[in-house]
N, CA, C and O atoms as a GROMACS GRO file, in nm:
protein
  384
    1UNK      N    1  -1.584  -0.505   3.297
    1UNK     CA    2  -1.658  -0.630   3.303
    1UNK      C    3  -1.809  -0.605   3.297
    1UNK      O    4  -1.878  -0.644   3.203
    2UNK      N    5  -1.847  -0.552   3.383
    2UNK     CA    6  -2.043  -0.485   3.376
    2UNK      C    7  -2.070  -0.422   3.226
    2UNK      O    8  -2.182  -0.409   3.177
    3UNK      N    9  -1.952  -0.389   3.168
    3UNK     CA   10  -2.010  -0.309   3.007
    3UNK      C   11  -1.993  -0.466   2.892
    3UNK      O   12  -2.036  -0.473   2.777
    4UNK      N   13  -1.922  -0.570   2.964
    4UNK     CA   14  -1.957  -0.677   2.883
    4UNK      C   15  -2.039  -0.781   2.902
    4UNK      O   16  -2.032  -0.884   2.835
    5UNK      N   17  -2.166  -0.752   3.042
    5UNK     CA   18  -2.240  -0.817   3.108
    5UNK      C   19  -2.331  -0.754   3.033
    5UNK      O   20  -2.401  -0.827   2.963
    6UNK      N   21  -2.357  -0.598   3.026
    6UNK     CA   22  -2.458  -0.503   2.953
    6UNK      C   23  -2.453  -0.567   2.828
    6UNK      O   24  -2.564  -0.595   2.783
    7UNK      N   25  -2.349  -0.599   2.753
    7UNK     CA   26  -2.331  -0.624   2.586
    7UNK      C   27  -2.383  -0.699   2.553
    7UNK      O   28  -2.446  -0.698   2.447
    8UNK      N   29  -2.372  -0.840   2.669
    8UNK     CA   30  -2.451  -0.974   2.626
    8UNK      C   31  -2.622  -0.984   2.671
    8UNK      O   32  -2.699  -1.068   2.625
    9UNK      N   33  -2.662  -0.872   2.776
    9UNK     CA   34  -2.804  -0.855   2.812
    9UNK      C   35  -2.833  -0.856   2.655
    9UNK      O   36  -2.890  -0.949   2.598
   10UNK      N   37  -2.787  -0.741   2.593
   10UNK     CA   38  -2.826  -0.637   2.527
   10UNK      C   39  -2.895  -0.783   2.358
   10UNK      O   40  -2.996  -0.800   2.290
   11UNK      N   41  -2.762  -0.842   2.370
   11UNK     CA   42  -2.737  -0.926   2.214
   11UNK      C   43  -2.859  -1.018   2.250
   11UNK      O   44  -2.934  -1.029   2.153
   12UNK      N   45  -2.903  -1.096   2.372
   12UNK     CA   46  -3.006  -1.155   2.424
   12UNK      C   47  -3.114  -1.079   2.402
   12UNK      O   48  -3.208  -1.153   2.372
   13UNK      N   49  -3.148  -0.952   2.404
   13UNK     CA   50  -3.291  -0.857   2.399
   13UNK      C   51  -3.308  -0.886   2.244
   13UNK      O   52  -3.412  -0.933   2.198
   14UNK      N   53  -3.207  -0.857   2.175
   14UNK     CA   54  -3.258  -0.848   2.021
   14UNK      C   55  -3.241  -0.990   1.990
   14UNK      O   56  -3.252  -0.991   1.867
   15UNK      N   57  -3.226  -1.084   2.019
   15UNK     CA   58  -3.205  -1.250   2.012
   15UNK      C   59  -3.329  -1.279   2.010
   15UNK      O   60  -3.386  -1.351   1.928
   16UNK      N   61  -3.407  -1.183   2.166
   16UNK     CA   62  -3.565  -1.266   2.189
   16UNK      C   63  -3.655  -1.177   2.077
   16UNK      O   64  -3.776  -1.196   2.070
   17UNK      N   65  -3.600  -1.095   2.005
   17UNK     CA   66  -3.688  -1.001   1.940
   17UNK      C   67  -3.667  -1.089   1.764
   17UNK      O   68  -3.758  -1.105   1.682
   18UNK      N   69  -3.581  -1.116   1.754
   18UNK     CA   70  -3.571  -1.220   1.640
   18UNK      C   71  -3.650  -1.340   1.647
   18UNK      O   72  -3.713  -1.372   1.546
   19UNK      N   73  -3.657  -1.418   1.755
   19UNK     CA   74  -3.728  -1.508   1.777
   19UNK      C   75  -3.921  -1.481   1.725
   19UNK      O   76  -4.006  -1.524   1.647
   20UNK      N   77  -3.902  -1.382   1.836
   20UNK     CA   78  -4.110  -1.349   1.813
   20UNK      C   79  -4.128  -1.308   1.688
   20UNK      O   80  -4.241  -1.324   1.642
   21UNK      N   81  -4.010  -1.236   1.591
   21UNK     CA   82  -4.001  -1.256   1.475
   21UNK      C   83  -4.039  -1.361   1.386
   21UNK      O   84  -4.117  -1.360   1.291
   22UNK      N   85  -3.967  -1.455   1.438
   22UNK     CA   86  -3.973  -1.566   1.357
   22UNK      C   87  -4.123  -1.611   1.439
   22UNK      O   88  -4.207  -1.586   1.352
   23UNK      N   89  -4.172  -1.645   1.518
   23UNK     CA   90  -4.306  -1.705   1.540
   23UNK      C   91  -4.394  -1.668   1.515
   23UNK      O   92  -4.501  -1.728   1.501
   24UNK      N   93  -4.358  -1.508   1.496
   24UNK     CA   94  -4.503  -1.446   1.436
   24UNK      C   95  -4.498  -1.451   1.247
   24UNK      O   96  -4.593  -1.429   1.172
   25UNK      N   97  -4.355  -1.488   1.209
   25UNK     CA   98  -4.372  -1.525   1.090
   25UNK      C   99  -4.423  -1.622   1.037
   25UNK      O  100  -4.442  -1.609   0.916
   26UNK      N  101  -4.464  -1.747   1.096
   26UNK     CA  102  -4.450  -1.868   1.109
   26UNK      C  103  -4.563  -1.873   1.103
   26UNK      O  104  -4.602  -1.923   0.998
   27UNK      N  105  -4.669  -1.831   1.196
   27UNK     CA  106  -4.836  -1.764   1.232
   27UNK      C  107  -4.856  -1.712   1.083
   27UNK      O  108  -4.945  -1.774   1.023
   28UNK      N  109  -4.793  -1.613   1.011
   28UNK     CA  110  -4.833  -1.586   0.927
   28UNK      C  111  -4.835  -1.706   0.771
   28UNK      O  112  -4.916  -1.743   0.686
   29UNK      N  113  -4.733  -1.720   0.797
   29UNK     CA  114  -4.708  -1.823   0.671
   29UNK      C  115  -4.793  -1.941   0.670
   29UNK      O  116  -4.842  -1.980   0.564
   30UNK      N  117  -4.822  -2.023   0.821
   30UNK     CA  118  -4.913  -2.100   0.842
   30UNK      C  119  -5.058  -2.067   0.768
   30UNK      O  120  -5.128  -2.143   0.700
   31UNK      N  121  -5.081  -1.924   0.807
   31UNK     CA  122  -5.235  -1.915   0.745
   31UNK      C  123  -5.226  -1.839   0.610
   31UNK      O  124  -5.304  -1.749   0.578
   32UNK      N  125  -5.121  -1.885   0.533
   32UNK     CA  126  -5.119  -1.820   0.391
   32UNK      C  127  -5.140  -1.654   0.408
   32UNK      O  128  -5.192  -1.606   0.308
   33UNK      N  129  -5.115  -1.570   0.502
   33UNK     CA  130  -5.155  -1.434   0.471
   33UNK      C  131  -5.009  -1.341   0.394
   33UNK      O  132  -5.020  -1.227   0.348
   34UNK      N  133  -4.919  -1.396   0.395
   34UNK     CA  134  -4.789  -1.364   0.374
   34UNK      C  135  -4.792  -1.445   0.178
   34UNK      O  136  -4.834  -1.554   0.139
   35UNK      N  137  -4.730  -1.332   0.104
   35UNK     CA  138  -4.695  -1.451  -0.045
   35UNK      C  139  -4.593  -1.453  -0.033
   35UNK      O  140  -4.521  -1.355  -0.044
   36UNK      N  141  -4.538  -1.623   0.008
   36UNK     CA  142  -4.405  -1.652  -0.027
   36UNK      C  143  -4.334  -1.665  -0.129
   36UNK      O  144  -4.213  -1.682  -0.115
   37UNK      N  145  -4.399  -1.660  -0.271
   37UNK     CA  146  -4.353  -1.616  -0.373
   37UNK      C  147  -4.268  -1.529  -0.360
   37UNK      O  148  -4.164  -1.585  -0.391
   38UNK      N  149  -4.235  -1.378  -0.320
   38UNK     CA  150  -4.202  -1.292  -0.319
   38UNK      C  151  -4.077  -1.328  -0.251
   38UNK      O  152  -4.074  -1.384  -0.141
   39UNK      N  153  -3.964  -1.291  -0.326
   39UNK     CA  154  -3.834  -1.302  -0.350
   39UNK      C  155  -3.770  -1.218  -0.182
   39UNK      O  156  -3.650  -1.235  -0.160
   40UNK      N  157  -3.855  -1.134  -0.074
   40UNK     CA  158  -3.809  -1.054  -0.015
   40UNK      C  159  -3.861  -1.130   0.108
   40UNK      O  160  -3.785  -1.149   0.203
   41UNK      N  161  -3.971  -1.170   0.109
   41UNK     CA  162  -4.040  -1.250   0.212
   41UNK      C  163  -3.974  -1.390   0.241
   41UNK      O  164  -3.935  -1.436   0.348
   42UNK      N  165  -3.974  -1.447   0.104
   42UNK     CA  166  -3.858  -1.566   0.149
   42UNK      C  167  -3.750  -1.562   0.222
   42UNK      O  168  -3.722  -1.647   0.307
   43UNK      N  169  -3.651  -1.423   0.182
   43UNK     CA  170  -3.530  -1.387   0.230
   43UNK      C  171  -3.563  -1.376   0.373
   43UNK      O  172  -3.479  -1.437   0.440
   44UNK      N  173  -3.643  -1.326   0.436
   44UNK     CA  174  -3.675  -1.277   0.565
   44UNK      C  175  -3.724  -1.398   0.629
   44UNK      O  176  -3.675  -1.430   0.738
   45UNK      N  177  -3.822  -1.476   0.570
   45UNK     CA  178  -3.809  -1.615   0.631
   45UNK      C  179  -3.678  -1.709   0.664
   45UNK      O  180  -3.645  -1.766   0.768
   46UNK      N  181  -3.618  -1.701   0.534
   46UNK     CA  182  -3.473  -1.807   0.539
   46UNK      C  183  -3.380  -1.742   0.656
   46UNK      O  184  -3.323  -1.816   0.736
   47UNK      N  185  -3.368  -1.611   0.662
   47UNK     CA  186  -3.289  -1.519   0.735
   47UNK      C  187  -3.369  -1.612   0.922
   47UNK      O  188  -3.316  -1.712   0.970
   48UNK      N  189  -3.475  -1.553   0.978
   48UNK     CA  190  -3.502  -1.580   1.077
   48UNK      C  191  -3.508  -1.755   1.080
   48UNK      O  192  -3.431  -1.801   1.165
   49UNK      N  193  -3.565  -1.830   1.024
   49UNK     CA  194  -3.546  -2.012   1.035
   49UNK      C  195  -3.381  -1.991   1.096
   49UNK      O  196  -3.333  -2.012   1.207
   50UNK      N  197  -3.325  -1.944   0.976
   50UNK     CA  198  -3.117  -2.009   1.011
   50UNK      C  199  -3.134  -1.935   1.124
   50UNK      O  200  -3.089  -2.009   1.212
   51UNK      N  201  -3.172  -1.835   1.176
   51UNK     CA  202  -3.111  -1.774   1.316
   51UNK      C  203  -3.191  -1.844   1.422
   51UNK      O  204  -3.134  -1.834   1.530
   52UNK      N  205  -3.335  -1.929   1.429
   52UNK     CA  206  -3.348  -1.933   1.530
   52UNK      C  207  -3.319  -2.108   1.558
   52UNK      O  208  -3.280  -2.181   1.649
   53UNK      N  209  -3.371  -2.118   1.399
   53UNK     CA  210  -3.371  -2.285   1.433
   53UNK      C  211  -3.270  -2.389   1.468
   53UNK      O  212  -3.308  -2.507   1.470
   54UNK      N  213  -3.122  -2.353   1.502
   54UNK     CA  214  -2.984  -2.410   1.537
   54UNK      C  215  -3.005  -2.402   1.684
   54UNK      O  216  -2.922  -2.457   1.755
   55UNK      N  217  -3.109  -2.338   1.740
   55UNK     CA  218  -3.132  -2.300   1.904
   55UNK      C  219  -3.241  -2.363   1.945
   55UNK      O  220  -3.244  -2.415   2.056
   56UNK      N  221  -3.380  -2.370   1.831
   56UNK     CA  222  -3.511  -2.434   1.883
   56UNK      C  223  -3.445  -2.622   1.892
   56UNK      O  224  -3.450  -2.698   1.989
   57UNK      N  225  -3.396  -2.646   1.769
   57UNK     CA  226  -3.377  -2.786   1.704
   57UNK      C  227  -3.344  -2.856   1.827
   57UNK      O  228  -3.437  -2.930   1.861
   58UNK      N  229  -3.255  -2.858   1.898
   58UNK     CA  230  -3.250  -2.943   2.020
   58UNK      C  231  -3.327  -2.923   2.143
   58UNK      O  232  -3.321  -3.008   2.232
   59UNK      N  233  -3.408  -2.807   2.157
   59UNK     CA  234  -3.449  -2.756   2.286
   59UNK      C  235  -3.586  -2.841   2.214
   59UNK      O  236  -3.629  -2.897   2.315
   60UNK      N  237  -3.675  -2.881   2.105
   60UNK     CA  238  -3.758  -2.959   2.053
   60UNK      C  239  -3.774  -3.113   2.092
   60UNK      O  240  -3.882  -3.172   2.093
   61UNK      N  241  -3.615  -3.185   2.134
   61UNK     CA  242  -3.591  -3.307   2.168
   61UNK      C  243  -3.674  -3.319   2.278
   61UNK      O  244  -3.750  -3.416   2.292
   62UNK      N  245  -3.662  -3.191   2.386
   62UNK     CA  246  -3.684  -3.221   2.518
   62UNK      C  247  -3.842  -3.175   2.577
   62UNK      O  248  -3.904  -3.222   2.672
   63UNK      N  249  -3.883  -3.061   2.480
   63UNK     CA  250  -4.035  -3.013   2.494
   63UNK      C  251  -4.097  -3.082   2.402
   63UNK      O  252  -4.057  -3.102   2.287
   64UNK      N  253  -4.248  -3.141   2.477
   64UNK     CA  254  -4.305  -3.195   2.383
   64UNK      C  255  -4.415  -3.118   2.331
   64UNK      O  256  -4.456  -3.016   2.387
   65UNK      N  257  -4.469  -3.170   2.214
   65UNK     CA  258  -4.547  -3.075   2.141
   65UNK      C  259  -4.696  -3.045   2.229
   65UNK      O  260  -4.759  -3.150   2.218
   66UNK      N  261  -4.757  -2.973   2.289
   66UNK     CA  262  -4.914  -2.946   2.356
   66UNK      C  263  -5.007  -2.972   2.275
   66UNK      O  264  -5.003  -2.875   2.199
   67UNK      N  265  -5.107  -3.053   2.233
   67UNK     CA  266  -5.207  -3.013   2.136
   67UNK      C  267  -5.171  -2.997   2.036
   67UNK      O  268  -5.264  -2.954   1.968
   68UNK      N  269  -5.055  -3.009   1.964
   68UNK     CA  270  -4.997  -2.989   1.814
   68UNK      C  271  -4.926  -2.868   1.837
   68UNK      O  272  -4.864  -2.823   1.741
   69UNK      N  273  -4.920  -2.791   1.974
   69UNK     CA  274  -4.838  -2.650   1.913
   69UNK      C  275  -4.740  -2.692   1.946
   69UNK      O  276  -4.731  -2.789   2.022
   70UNK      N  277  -4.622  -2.617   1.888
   70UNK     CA  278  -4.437  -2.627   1.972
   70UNK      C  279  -4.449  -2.475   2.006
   70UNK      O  280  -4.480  -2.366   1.958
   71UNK      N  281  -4.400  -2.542   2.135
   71UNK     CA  282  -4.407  -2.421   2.261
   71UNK      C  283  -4.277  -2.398   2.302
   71UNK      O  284  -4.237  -2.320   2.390
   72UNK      N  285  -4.195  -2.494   2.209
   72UNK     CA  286  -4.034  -2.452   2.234
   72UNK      C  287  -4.023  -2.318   2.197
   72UNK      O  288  -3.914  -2.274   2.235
   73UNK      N  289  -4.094  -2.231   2.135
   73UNK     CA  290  -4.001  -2.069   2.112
   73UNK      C  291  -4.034  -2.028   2.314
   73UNK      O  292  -3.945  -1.997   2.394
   74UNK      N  293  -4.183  -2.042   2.345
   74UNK     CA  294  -4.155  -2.027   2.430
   74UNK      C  295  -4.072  -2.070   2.573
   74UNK      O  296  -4.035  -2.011   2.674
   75UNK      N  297  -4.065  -2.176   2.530
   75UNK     CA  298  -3.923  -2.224   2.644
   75UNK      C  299  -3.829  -2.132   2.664
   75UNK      O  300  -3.792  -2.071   2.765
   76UNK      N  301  -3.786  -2.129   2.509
   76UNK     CA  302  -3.645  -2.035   2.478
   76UNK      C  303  -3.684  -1.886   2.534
   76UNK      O  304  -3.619  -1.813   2.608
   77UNK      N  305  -3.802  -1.868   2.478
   77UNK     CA  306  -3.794  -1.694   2.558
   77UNK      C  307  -3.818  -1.698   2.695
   77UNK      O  308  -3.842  -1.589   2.746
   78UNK      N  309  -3.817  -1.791   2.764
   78UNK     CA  310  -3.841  -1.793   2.941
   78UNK      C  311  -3.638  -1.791   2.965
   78UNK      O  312  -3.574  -1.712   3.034
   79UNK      N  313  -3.594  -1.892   2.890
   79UNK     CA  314  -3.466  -1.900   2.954
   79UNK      C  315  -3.408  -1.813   2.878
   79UNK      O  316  -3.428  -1.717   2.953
   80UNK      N  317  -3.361  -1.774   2.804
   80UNK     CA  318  -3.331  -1.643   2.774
   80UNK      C  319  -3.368  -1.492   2.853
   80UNK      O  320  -3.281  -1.405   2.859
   81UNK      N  321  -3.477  -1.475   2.899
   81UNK     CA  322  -3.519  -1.388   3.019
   81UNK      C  323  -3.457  -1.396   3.137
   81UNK      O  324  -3.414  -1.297   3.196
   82UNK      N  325  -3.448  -1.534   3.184
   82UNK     CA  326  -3.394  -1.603   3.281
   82UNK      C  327  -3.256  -1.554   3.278
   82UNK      O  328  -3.204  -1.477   3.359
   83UNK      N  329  -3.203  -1.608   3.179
   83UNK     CA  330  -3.026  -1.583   3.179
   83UNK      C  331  -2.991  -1.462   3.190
   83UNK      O  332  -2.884  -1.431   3.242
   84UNK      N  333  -3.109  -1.341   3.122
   84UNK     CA  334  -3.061  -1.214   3.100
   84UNK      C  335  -3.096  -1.143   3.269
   84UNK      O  336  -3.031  -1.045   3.305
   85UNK      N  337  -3.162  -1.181   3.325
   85UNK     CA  338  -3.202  -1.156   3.436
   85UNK      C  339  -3.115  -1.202   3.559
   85UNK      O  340  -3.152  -1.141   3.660
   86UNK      N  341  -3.022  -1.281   3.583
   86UNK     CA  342  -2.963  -1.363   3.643
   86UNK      C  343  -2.831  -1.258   3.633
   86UNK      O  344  -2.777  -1.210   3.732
   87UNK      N  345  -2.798  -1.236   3.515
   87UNK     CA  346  -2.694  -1.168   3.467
   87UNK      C  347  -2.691  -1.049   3.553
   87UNK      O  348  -2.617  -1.046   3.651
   88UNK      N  349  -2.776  -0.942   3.520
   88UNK     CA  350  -2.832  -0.791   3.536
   88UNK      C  351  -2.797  -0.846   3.709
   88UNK      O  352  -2.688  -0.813   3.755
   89UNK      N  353  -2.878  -0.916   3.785
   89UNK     CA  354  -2.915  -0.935   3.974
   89UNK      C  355  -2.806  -0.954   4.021
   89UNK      O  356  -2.765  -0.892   4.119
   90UNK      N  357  -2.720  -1.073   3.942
   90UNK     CA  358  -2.573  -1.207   3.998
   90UNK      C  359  -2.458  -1.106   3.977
   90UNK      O  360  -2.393  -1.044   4.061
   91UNK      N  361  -2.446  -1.106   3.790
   91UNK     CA  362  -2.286  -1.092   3.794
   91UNK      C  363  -2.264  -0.904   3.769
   91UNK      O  364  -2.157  -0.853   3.803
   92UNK      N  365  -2.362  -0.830   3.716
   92UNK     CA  366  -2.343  -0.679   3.674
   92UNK      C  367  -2.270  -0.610   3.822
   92UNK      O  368  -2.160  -0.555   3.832
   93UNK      N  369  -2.415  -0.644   3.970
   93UNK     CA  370  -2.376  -0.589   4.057
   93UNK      C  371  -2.231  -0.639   4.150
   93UNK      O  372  -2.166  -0.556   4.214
   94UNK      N  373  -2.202  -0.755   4.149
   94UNK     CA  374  -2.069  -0.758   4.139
   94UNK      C  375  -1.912  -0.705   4.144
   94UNK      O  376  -1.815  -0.703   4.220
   95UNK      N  377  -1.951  -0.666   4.023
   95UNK     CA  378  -1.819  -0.603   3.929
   95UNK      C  379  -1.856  -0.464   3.982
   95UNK      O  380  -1.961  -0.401   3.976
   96UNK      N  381  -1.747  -0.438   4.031
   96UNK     CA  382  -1.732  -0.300   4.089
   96UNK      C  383  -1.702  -0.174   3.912
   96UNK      O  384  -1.686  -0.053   3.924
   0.00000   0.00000   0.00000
């Protein structure tokens, strides 16, 4: 049970690492420094949007925008920390 508590920490670490992915892509594309022309850059955009945005899209309903930014990635990376942390303290030590 603790090696499938570890598994899901683990899928959550690279979850939040996809995410800052995608926001720091987002940063980039915003200020044109990225050419989206490029057949490889798109892919890597389309790739991170489908992975994060099925997770931001409703957590957006409920955060509102600050000053024009969406601060929903950061929501998501607080509760995601949260959950992974809860996990590791609550259920790892637990399980004998």
């Amino acid at each position: 049970m603790k090696s499938i508590v570890l598994l899901i920490v683990k899928i959550i670490e690279l979850y939040s690492y996809v995410l800052l992915a995608a926001v720091i892509f987002s940063w980039l594309y915003q200020f044109n420094i990225i050419n989206t022309a490029s057949g490889v850059v798109r892919a890597i955009g389309d790739f991170l949007y489908k992975a994060t945005e099925p997770v931001l899209r409703p957590l957006r309903r409920f955060v509102p925008f600050i000053g024009g930014i969406d601060i929903s990635p950061i929501v998501l990376l607080l509760l995601l920390w949260l959950v992974s942390d809860m996990l590791l303290r609550y259920v790892a030590p637990a399980v004998p």
